[in-house]
N, C-alpha and C positions, 0 to 999 in steps of 0.2 A: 098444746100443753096447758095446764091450768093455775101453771104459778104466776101467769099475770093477774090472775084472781086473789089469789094470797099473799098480793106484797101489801107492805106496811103503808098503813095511814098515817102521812105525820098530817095535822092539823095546825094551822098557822092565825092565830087571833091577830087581827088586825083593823085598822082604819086608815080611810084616806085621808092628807097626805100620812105617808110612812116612810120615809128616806130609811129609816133603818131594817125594817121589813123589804124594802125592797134590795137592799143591800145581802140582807141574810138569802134570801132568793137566788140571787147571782152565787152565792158561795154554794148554795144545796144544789146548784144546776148539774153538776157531775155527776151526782148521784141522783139525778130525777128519774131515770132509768127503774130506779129499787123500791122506790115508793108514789104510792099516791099523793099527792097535795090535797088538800082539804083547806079553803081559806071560811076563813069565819069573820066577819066584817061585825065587830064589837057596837058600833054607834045602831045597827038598827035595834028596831024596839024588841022582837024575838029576841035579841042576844043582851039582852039588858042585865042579865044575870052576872054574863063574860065582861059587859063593862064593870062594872063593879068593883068585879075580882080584878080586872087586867088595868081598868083607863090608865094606871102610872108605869107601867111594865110593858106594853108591846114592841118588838113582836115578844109575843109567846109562841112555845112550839108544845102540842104533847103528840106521842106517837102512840098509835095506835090506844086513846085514850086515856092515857098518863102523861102527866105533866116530865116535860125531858128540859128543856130552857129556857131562857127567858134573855129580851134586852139584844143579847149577838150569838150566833152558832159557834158552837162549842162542839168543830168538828170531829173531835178523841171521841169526847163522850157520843154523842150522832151514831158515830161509825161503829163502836163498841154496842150501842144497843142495839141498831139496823141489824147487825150481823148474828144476835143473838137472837133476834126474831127470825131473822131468816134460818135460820140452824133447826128450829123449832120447827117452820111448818114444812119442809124437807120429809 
């Protein structure tokens, strides 16, 4: 079946150390199943753009290339979007 091809990409900006990144990780783990992870490590020099924008705010999350939260999972909203994308590629 090919909907493991079309689950959602959340993308997670981060650096090392991250206690709170890795904190939001443990909360998304029930739903790892639904999406891809996507980590994006903001300190290398390719992502120098995402430090910029992020260095005061990680983790960030966007799904599937939008920006969805930032700081701590905000699992209402998470769940409400995941499930509107999922409805979509159905």
């Amino acid at each position: 079946c090919s909907a493991s091809t079309n689950k959602p990409v959340l993308t997670l900006f981060t650096k090392k150390p991250c206690p709170l990144c890795d904190e939001a990780k443990e909360v998304l783990k029930p739903y790892k199943r639904r999406f891809v992870l996507q980590e994006v490590d903001i300190t290398l020099p390719e992502n120098s753009a995402w430090y910029d924008k992020y260095k005061y705010d990680i983790p960030v999350f966007h799904l599937n290339g939008k920006f969805l939260m930032k700081h701590r999972v905000d699992i209402q909203k998470f769940e409400d979007r995941l499930q509107k994308l999922e409805l979509q590629s159905e």
